[in-house]
PASEBA-1860 file (N, C-alpha, C; in nm, 3 decimals):
! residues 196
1> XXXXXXXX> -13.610/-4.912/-17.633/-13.693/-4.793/-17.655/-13.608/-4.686/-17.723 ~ -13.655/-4.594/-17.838/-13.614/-4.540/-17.873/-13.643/-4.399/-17.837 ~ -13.558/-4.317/-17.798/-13.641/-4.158/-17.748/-13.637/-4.082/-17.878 ~ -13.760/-4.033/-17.871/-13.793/-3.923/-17.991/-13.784/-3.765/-17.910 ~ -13.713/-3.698/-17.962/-13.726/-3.545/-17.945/-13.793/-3.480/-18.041 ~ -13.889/-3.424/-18.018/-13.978/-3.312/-18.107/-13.943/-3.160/-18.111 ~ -13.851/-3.148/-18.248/-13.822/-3.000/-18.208/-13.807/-2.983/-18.358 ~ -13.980/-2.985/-18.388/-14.019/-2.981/-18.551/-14.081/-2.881/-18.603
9> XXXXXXXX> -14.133/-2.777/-18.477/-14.204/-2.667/-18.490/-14.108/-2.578/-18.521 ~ -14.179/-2.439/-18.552/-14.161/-2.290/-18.580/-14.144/-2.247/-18.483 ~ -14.177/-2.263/-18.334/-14.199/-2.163/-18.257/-14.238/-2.020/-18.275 ~ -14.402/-2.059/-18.290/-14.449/-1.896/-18.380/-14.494/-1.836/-18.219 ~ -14.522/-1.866/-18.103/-14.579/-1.833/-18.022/-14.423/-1.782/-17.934 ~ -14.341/-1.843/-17.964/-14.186/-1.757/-17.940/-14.135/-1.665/-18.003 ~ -14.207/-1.627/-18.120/-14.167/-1.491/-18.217/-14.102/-1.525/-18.349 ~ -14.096/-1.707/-18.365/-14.013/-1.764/-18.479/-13.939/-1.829/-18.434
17> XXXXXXXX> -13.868/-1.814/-18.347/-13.735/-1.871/-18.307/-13.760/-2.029/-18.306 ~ -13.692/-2.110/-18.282/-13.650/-2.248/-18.254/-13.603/-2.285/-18.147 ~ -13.756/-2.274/-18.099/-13.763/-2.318/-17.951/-13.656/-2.412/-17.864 ~ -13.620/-2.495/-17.919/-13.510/-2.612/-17.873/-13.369/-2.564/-17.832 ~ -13.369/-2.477/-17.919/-13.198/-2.396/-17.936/-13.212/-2.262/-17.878 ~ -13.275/-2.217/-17.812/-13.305/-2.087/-17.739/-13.285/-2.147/-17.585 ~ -13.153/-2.063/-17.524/-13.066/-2.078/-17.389/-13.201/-2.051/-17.286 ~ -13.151/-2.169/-17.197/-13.263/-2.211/-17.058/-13.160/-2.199/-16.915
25> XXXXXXXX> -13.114/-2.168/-16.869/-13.058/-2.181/-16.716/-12.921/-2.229/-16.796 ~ -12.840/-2.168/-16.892/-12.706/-2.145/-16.986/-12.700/-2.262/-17.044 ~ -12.781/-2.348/-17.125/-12.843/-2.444/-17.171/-12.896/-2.436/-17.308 ~ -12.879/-2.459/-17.392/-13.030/-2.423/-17.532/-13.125/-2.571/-17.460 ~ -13.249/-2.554/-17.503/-13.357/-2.616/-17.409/-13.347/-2.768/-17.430 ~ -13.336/-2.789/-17.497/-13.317/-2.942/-17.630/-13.178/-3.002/-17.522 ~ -13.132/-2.939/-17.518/-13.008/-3.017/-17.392/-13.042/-3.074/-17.267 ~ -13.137/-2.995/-17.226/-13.203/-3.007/-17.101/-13.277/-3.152/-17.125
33> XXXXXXXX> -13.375/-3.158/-17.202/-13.417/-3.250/-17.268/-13.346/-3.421/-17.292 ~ -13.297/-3.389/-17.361/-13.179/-3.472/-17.388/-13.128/-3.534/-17.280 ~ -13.053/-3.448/-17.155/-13.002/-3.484/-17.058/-13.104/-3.579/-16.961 ~ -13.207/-3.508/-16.982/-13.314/-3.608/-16.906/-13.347/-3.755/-16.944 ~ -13.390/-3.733/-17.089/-13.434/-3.867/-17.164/-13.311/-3.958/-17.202 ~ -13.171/-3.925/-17.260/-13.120/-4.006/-17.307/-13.063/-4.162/-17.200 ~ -13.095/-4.090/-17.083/-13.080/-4.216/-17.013/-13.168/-4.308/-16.970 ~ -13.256/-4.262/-17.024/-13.399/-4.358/-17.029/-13.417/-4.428/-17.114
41> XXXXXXXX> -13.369/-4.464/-17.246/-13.367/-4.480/-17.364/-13.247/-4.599/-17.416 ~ -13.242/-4.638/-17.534/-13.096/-4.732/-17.593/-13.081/-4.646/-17.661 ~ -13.155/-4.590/-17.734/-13.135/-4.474/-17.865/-13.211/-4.375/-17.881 ~ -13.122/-4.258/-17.928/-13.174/-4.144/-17.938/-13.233/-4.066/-18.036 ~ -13.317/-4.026/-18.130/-13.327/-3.920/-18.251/-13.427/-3.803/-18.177 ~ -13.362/-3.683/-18.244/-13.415/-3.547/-18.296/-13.477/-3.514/-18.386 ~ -13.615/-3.438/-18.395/-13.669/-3.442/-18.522/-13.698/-3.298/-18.536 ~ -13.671/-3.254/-18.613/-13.621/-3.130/-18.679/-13.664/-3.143/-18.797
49> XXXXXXXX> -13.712/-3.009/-18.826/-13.737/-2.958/-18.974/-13.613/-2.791/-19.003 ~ -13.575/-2.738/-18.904/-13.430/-2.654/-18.889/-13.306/-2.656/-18.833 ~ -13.208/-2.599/-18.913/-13.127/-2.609/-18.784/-13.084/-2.776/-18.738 ~ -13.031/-2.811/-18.882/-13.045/-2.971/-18.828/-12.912/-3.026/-18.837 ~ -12.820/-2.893/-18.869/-12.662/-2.914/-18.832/-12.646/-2.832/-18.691 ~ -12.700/-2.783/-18.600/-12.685/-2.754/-18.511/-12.778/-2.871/-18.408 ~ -12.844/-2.919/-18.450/-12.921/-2.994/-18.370/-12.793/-3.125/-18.351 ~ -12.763/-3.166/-18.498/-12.683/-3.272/-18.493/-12.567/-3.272/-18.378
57> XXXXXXXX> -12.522/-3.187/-18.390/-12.392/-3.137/-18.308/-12.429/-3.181/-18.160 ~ -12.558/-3.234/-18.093/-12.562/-3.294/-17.964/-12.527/-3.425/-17.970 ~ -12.504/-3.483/-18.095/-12.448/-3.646/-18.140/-12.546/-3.734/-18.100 ~ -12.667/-3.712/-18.181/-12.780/-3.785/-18.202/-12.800/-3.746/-18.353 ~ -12.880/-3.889/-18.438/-12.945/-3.848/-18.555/-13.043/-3.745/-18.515 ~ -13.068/-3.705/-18.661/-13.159/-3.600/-18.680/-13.212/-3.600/-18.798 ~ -13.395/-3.645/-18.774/-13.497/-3.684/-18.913/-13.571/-3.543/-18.909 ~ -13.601/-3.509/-19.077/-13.687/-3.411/-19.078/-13.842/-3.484/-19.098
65> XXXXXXXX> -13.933/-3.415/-19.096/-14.072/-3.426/-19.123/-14.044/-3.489/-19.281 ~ -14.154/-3.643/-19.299/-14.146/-3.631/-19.444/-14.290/-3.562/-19.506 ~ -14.389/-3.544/-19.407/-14.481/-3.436/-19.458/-14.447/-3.275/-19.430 ~ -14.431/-3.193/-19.528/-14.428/-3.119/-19.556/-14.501/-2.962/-19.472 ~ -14.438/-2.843/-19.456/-14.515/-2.730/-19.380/-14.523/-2.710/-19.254 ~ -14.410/-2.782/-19.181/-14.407/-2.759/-19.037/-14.606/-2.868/-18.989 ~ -14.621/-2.915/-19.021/-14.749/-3.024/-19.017/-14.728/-3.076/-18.857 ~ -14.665/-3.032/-18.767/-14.680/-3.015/-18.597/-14.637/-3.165/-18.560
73> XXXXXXXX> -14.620/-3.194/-18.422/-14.558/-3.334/-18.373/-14.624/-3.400/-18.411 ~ -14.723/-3.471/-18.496/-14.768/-3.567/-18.492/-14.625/-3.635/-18.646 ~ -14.700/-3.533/-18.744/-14.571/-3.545/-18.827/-14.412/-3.560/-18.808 ~ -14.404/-3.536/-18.680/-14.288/-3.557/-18.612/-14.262/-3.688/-18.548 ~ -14.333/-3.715/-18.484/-14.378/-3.867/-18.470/-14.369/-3.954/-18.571 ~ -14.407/-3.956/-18.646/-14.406/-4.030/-18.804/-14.258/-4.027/-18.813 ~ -14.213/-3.935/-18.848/-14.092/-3.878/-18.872/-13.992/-3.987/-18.780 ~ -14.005/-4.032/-18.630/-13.967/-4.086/-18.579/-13.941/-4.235/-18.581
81> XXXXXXXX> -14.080/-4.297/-18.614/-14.160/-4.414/-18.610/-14.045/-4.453/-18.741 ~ -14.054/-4.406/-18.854/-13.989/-4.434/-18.961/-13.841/-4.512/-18.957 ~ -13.781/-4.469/-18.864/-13.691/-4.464/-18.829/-13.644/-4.537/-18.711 ~ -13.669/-4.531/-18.610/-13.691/-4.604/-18.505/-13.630/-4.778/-18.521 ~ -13.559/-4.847/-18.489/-13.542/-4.959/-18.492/-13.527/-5.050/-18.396 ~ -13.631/-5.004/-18.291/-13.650/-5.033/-18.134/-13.813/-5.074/-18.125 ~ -13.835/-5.181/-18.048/-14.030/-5.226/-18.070/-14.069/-5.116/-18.016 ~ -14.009/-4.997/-17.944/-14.080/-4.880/-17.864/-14.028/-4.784/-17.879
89> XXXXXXXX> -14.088/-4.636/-17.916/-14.070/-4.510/-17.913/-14.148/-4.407/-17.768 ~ -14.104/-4.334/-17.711/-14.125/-4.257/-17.670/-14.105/-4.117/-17.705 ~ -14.154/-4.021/-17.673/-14.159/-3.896/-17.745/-14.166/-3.745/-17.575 ~ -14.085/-3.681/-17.642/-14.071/-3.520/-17.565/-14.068/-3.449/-17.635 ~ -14.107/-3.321/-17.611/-14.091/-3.190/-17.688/-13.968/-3.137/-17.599 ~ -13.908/-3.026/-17.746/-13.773/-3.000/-17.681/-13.785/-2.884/-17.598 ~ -13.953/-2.825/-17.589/-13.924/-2.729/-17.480/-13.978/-2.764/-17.309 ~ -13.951/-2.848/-17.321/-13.997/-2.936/-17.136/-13.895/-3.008/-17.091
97> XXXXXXXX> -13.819/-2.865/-17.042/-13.693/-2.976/-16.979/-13.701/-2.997/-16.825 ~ -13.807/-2.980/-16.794/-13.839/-3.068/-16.629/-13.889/-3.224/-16.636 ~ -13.897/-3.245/-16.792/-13.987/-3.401/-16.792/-13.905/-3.510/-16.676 ~ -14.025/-3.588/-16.658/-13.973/-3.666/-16.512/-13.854/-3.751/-16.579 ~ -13.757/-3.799/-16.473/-13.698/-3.912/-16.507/-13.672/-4.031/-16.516 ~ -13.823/-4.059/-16.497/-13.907/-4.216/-16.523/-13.979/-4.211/-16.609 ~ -14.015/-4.119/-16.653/-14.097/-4.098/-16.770/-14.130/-4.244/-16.898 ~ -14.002/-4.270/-16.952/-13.996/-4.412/-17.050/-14.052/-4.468/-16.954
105> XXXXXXXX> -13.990/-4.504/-16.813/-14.004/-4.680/-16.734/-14.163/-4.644/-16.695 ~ -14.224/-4.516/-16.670/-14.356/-4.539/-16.664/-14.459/-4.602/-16.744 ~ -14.442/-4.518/-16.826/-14.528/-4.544/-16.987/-14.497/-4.652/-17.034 ~ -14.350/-4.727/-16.997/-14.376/-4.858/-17.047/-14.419/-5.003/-16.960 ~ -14.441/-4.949/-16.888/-14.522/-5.043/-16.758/-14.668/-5.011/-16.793 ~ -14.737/-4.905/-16.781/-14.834/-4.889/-16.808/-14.908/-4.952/-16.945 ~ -14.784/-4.932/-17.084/-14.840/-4.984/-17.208/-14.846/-5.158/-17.190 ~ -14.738/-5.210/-17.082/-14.735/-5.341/-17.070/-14.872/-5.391/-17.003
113> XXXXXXXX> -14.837/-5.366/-16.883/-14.988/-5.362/-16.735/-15.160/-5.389/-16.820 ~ -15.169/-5.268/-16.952/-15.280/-5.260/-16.997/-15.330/-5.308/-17.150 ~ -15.243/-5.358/-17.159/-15.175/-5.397/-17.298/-15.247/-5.341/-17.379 ~ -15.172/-5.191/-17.426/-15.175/-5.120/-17.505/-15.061/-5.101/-17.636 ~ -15.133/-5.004/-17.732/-15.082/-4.978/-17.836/-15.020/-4.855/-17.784 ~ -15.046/-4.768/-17.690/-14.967/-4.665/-17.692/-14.993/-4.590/-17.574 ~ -14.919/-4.561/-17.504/-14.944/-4.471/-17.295/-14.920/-4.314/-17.330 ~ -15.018/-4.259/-17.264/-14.962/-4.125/-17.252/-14.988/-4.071/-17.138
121> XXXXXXXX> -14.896/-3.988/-17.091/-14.881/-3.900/-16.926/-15.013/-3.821/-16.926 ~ -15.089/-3.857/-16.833/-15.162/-3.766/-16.795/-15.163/-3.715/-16.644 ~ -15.200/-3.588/-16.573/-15.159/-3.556/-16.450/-15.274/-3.474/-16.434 ~ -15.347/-3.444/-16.273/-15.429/-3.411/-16.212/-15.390/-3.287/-16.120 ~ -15.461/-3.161/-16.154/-15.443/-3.031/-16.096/-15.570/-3.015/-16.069 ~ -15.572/-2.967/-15.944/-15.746/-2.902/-15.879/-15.867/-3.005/-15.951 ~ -15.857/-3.105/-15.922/-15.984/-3.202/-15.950/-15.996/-3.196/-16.117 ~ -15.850/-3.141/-16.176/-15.881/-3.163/-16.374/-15.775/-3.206/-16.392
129> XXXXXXXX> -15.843/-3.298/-16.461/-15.737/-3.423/-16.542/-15.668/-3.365/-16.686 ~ -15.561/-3.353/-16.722/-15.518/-3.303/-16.860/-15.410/-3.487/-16.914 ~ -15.437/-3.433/-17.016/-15.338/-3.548/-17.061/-15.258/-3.470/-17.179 ~ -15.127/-3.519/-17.215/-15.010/-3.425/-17.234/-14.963/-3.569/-17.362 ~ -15.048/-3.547/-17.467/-15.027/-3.645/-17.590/-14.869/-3.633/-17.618 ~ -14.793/-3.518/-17.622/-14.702/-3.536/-17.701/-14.573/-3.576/-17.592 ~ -14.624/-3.630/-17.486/-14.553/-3.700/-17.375/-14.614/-3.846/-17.408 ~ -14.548/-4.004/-17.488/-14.602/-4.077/-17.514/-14.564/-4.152/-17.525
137> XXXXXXXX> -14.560/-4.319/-17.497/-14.475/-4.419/-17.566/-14.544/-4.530/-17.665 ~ -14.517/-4.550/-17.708/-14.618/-4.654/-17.882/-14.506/-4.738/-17.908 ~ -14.603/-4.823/-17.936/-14.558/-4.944/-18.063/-14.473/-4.895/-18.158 ~ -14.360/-4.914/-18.207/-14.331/-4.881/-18.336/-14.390/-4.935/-18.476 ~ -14.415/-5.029/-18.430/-14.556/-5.107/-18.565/-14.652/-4.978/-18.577 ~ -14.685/-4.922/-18.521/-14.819/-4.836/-18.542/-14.797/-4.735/-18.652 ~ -14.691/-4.729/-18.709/-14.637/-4.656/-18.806/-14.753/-4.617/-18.957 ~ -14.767/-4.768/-18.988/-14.861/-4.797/-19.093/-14.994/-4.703/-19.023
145> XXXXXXXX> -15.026/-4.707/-18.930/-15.194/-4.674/-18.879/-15.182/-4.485/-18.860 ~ -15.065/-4.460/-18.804/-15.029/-4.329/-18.812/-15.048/-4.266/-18.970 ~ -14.937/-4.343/-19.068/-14.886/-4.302/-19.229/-15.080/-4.301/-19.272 ~ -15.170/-4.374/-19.234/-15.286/-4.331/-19.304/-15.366/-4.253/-19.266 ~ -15.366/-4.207/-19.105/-15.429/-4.107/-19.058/-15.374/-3.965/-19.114 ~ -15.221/-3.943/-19.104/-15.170/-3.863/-19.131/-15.205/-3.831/-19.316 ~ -15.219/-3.925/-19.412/-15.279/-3.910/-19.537/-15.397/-3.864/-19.545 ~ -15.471/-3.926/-19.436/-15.637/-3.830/-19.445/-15.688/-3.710/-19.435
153> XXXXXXXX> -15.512/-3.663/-19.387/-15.525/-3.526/-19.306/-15.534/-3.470/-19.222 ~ -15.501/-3.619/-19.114/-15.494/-3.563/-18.954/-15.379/-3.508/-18.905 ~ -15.383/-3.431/-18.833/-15.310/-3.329/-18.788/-15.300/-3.360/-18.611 ~ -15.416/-3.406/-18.564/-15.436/-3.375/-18.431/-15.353/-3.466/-18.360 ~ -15.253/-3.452/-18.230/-15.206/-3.567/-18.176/-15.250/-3.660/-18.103 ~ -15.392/-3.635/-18.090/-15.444/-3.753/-18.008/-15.563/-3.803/-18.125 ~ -15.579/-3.717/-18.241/-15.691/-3.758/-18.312/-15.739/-3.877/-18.358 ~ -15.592/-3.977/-18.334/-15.583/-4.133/-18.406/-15.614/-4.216/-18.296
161> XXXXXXXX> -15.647/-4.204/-18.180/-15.628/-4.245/-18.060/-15.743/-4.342/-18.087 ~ -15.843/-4.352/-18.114/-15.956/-4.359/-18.153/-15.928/-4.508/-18.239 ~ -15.762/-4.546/-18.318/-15.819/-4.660/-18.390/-15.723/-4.752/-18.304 ~ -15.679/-4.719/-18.214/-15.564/-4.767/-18.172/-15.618/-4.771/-17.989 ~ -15.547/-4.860/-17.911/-15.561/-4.896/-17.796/-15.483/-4.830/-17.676 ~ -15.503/-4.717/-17.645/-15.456/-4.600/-17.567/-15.473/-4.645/-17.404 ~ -15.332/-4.607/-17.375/-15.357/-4.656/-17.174/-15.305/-4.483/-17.120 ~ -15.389/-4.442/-17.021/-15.371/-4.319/-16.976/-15.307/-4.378/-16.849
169> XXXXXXXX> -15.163/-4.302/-16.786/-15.118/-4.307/-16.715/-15.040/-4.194/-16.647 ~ -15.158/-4.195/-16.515/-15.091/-4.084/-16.433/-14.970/-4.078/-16.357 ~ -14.942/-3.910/-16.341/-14.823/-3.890/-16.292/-14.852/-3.748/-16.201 ~ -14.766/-3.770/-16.122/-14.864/-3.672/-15.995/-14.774/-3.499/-15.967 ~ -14.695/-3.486/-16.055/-14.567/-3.377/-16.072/-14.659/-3.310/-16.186 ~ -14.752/-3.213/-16.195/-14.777/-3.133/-16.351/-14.661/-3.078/-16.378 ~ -14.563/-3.057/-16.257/-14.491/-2.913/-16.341/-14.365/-3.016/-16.446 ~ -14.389/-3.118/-16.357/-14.276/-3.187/-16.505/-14.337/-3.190/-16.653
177> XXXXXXXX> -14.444/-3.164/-16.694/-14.436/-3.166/-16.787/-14.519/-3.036/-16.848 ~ -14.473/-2.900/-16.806/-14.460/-2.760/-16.829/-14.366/-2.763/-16.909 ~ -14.443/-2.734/-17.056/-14.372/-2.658/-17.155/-14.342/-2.522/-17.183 ~ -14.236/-2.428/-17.240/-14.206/-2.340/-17.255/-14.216/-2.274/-17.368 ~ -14.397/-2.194/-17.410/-14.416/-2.166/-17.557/-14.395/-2.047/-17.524 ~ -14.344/-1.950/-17.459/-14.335/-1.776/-17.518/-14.186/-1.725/-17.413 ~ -14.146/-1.624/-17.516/-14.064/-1.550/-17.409/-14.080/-1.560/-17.299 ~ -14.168/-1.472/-17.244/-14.234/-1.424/-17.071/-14.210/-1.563/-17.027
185> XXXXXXXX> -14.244/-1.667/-17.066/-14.278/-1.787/-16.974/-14.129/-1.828/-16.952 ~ -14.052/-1.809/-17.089/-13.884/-1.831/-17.087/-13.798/-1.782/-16.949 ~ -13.820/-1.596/-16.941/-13.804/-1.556/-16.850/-13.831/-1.569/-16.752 ~ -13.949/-1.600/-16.718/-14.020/-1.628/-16.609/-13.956/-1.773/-16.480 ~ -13.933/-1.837/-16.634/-13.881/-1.953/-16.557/-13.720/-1.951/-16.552 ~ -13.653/-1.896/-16.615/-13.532/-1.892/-16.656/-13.470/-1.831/-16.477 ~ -13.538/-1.698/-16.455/-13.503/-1.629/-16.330/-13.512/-1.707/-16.225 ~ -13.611/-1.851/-16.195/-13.642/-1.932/-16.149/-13.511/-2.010/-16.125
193> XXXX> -13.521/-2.042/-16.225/-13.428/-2.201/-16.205/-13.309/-2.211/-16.174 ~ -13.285/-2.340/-16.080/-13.213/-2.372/-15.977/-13.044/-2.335/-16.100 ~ -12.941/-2.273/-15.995/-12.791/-2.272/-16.144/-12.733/-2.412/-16.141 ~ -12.768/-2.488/-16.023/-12.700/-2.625/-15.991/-12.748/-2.738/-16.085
END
């Protein structure tokens, strides 16, 4: 399995910044990340569209988007898939550094169990189900089916779901997979978290 890090955005809902590389509990967030997934994994890439000599410097490759405009994780995904030389990718964003640390061995039991093209985490709060697309593990074949959705102009990360054979698999922790899109929430959690 190959782990994909998504840290392809702008962070416009952070003020610009680059979400990944903005300090978490004396951390830039993408470390946190990292530290979680890389041991879940044989191999690692970062996918970046900035900042991709500072990204490098955690001693993982680092692919940019080959579509163009900050075009959001799905393009990041692609970005991955391309690359990838493992039958399996999994995928995190670099601002969720509580993701569980079964995360891969789930999703890939689940893609096995249901024999799917691709698992994604979904988790249950107050009787509502959310599912958390850009928490995911796929085929690396699916590349081709992605490269033409993404030509049509899809954008959405679950929008392809539809040609492809999707296994939803729950996980009973929401807060593991609480992302960190704004300051306040930075702080918020930053004052929080454990120094150990």
């Amino acid at each position: 399995i190959t782990g994909l890090v998504l840290a392809g955005g702008q962070g416009r809902r952070m003020g610009g910044v680059d979400k990944g590389l903005v300090a978490f509990d004396g951390q830039p967030m993408v470390a946190h990340v990292i530290a979680r997934l890389a041991p879940q994994v044989s191999t690692l890439v970062i996918n970046a569209n900035q900042n991709a000599e500072r990204y490098a410097a955690f001693g993982y490759p680092v692919v940019a988007d080959a579509i163009g405009g900050f075009a959001g994780p799905l393009a990041g995904l692609h970005a991955g898939l391309a690359v990838a030389r493992t039958p399996h990718v999994v995928t995190a964003p670099c601002d969720s550094p509580f993701l569980p640390a079964d995360l891969a061995e789930r999703l890939h039991d689940g893609l096995r169990s249901n024999g799917a093209d691709l698992a994604v985490a979904v988790t249950e709060e107050n009787g509502r189900r959310q599912v958390h697309p850009v928490f995911c593990l796929l085929k690396a074949s699916l590349e081709p089916v992605l490269s033409a959705y993404l030509d049509g102009g899809g954008r959405r990360m679950d929008g392809w779901y539809s040609q492809i054979k999707v296994a939803e698999i729950l996980f009973d922790d929401a807060d593991a997979f609480r992302n960190i899109n704004t300051l306040d929430e930075l702080h918020q959690l930053d004052t929080a978290a454990p120094s150990a």
